[in-house]
C-alpha positions in Angstrom: -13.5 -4.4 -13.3 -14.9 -2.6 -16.5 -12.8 -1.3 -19.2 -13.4 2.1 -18.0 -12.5 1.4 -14.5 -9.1 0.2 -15.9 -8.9 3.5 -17.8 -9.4 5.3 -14.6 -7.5 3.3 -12.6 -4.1 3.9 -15.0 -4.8 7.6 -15.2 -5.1 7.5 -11.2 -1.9 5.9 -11.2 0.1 8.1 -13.6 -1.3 10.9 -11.5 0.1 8.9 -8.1 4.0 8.5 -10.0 4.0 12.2 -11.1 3.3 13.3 -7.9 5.7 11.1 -5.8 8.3 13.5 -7.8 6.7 16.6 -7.0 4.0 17.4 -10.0 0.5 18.4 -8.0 -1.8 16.8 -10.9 -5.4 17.8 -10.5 -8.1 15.6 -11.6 -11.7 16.5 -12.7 -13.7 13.9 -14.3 -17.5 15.1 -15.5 -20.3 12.8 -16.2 -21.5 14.6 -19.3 -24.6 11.9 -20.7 -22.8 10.3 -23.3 -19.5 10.7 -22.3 -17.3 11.0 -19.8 -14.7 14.3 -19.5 -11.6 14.5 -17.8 -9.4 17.2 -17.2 -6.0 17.1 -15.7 -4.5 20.4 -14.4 -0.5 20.1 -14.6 1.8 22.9 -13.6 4.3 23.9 -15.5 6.7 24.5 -12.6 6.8 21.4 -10.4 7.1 22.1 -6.7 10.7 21.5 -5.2 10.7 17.9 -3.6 13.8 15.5 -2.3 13.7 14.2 -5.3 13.4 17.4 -7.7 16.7 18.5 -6.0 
């Protein structure tokens, strides 16, 4: 695994634990030459879950 992939792989993850307590996290990654841009959508109301109460 590259350096990036591990990158990835721990923003993937972060997304995954956020989620499991109700925060939808959107993920847009863009190949953009010489870079790489990623954008994470997060609301600022989370959506009611068993866990959220």
């Amino acid at each position: 695994m590259t350096d990036m992939g591990l990158f990835f792989n721990s923003i993937d993850n972060a997304i995954r634990i956020v989620g499991d307590f109700g925060v939808h996290v959107e993920r847009e990654q863009r190949d953009c030459g010489d870079s790489i841009e990623i954008v994470l959508r997060v609301p600022k109301m989370p959506e009611k879950t068993a866990h959220s109460g």
